[in-house]
Each structure stands twice: as structure tokens, then as C-alpha cells.
C-alpha positions in Angstrom: 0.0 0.0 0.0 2.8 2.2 0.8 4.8 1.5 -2.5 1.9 2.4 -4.2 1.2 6.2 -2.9 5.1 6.1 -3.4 5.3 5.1 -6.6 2.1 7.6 -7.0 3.8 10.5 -5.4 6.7 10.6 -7.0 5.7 9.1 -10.5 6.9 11.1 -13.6 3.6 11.7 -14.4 1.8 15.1 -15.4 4.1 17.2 -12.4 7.5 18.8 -12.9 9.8 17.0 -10.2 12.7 18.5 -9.3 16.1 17.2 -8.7 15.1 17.2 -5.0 12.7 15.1 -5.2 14.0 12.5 -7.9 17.2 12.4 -5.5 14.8 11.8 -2.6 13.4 8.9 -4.4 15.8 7.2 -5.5 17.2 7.5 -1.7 13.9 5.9 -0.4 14.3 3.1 -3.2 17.9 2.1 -2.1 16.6 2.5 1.6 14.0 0.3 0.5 16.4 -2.3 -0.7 18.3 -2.0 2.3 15.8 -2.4 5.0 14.9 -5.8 2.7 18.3 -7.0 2.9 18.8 -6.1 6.8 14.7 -7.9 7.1 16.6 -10.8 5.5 19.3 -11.3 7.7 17.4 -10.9 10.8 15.7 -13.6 10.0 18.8 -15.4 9.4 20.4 -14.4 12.7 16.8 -15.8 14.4 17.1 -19.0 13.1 20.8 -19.2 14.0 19.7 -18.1 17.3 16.9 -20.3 18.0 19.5 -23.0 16.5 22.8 -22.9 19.2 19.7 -22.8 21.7 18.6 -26.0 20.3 22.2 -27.1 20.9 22.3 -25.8 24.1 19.6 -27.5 25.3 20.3 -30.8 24.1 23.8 -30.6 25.4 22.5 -29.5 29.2 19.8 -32.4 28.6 22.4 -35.0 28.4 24.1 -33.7 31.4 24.0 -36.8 34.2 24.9 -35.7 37.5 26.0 -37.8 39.9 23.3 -38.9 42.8 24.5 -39.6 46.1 22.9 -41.9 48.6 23.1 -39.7 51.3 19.6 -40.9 52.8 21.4 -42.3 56.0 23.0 -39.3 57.0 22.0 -36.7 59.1 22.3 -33.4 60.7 22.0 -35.2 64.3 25.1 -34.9 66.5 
């Protein structure tokens, strides 16, 4: 919906744009491209993310501690 007032705003159309504006423009499309490309690797980085937790977990999981029968000792003197 955006793209489309954009394209709309700044479209070569019956108007006289200025250099301003064409410069603005094809700032916003490069932004554009960029925010795509950062969008991109976020999702990336996510997965990675959710992906060493994975790890993590299953690592801590197949930690075994040792149990100690310690059920005939006590704190009496």
C-alpha cells in the first residue's frame, strides 16, 4: 500500500519534479532495498539463534549428575 502512494507520489507523471525530489526517491528506493536485505538477515540471525539454543539445550539435557545416597546421614550430633 505504501509502494503504491510512493510510486504515485513521486511518478513522472503530469508534475514537474525536481532534482530534489528524484534524488529523494531514489534515496527511499535504495533505503527500500536496504531495510529488505537487513529484514533478510534478521531472519537469518533468528534462526541461527533459535539454532545454538537447540544445541544448548540438548547438550544440558544430556548432562548426568551424579546422585548420592546420602539418605542415612543426618544433621544429628
Amino acid at each position: 500500500m505504501i509502494n503504491k502512494f510512493i510510486n504515485w507520489f513521486f511518478s513522472p507523471s503530469n508534475r514537474l519534479i525536481d532534482e530534489d525530489h528524484v534524488d529523494f526517491y531514489s534515496k527511499l528506493i535504495e533505503l527500500e532495498q536496504r531495510i529488505k536485505i537487513l529484514e533478510e538477515e534478521n531472519v537469518e540471525t533468528t534462526n541461527s539463534i533459535y539454532e545454538v539454543e537447540n544445541r544448548l539445550q540438548a547438550k544440558i539435557d544430556n548432562i548426568h549428575p551424579v546422585t548420592y545416597n546420602l539418605q542415612d546421614y543426618g544433621l544429628e550430633k
